[in-house]
C-alpha positions in Angstrom: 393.0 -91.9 312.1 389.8 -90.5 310.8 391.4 -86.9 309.2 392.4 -89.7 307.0 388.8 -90.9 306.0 387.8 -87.5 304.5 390.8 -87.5 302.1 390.6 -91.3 301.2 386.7 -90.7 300.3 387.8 -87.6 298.5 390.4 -89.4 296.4 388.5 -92.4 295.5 385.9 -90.0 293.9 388.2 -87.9 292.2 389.8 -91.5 290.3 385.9 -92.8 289.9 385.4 -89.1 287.6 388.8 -89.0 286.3 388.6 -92.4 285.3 384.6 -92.0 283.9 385.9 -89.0 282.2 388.8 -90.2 280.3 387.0 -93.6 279.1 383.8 -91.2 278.0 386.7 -89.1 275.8 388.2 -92.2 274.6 384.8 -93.4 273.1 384.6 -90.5 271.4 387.9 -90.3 269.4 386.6 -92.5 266.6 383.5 -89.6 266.0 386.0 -87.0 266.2 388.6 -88.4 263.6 385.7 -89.0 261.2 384.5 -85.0 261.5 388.3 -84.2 260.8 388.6 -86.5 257.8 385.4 -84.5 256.1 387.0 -81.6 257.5 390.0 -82.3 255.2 388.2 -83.3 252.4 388.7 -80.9 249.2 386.1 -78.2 248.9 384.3 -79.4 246.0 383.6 -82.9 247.5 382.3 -81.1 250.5 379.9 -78.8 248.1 378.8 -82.2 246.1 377.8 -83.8 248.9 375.9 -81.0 250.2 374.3 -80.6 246.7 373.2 -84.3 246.5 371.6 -84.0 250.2 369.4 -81.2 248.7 368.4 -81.8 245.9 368.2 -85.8 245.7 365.3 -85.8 248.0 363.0 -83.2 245.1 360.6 -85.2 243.5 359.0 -82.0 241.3 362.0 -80.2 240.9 365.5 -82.3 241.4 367.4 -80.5 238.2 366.9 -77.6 236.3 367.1 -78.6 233.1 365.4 -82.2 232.2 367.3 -84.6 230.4 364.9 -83.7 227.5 366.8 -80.8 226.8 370.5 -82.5 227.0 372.0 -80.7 224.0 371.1 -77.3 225.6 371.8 -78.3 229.4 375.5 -79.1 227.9 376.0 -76.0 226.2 374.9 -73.9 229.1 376.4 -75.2 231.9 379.8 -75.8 229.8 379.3 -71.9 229.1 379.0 -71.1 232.9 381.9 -73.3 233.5 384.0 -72.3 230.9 385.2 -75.6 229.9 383.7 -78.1 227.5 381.2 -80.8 229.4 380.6 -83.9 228.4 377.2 -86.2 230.4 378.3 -89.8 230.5 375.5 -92.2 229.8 374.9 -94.6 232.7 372.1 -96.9 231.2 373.9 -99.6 230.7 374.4 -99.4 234.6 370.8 -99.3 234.7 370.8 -95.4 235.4 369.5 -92.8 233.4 370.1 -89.1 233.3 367.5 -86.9 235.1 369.3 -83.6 233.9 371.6 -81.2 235.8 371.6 -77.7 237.5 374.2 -74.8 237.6 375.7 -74.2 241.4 377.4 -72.0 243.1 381.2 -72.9 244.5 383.1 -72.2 247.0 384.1 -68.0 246.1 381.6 -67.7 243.3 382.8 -70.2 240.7 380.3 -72.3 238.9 379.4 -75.9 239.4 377.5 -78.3 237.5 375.5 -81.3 238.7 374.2 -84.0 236.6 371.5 -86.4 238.4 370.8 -90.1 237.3 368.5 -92.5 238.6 367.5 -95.9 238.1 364.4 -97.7 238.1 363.8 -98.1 242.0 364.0 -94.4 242.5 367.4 -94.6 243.8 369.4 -91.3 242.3 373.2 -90.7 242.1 374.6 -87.1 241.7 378.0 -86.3 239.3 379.6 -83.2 240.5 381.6 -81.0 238.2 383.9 -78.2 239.3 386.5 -76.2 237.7 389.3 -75.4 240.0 392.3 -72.7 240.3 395.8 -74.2 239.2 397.2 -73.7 242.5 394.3 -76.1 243.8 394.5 -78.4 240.9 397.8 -79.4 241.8 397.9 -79.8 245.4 395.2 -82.2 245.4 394.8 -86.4 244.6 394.7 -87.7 240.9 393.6 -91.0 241.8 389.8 -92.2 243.0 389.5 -91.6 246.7 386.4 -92.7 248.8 384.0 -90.6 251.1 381.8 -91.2 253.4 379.4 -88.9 254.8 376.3 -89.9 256.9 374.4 -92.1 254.5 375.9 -90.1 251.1 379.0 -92.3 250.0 381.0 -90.9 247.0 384.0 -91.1 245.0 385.8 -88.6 244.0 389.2 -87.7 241.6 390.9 -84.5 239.8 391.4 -84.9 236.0 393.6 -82.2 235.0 391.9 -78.8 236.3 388.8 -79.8 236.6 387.4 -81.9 240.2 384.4 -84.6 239.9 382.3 -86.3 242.7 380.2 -88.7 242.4 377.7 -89.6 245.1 374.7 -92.1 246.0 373.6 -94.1 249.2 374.3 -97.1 247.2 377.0 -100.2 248.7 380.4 -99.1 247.6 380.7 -101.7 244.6 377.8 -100.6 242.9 379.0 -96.5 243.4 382.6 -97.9 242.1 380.9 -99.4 238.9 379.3 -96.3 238.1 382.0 -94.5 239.2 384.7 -96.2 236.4 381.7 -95.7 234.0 382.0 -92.0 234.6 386.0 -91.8 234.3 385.7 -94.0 230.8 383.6 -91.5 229.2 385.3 -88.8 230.2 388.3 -89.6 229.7 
């Protein structure tokens, strides 16, 4: 009878780590589905939030060219896209335009971003790509929501060209600025 204590002790450890083990992995399926939802995302929204992390955050230098010089910022970056840009005006939603930078894309392509804020400091970034037709296509036509981190964001494809809008603001107040965007674009 005791060759059989060894193996009993033996088992009951192995269930105790198999059973720790699996519930650990279970916790963390819900981290893992969200890291393969961004993974998923298009490229552009990937590259706008990245952007807004940046370059929200710069209190001397957040844009390249100030709002000041709107007319020229428009031309130029509509230039480097190759597509006429238009800047909605947000002030109505209590947000004004900072200005906008040229960046880079995913294989050399350029990007523009346009930065707002509103009187409490709080900033929101509009992301304008240009994407290949093959691209254009495959991807969604209607608003779709993202959330990464703090950085929430909508985002949509009009056409060729991809846009992504992004804050840490509550979802309602991103969506109203968000529509505001597609009206004047549109």
């Amino acid at each position: 009878m005791q060759w059989r204590w060894p193996h009993a002790l033996a088992a009951g450890i192995m269930l105790s780590v198999g059973l720790g083990a699996g519930y650990g992995l279970a916790s963390n399926r819900p981290a893992m589905r969200q890291a393969n939802a961004t993974a998923q995302l298009p490229v552009f929204v990937r590259e706008a939030v990245a952007a807004h992390v940046v370059y929200t955050p710069e209190q001397r230098h957040p844009v390249e060219v100030a709002a000041q010089q709107q007319a020229h910022l428009v031309q130029w970056l509509s230039k480097r896209l190759g597509v006429p840009l238009k800047v909605p005006v947000l002030d109505a939603e209590g947000f004004h335009l900072v200005g906008g930078r040229l960046l880079p894309g995913e294989t050399g392509q350029a990007r523009a971003q346009f930065m707002y804020e509103n009187t409490a400091g709080q900033r929101a970034t509009l992301y304008v790509s240009v994407l290949p037709q093959s691209k254009a296509a495959a991807l969604p036509v209607a608003f779709r929501w993202t959330e990464d981190g703090g950085t929430q964001g909508f985002y949509w494809i009009d056409g060729r060209q991809g846009y992504a809008l992004s804050a840490t603001l509550p979802r309602a107040q991103l969506q109203v600025l968000a529509e505001a965007v597609y009206r004047q674009l549109d």
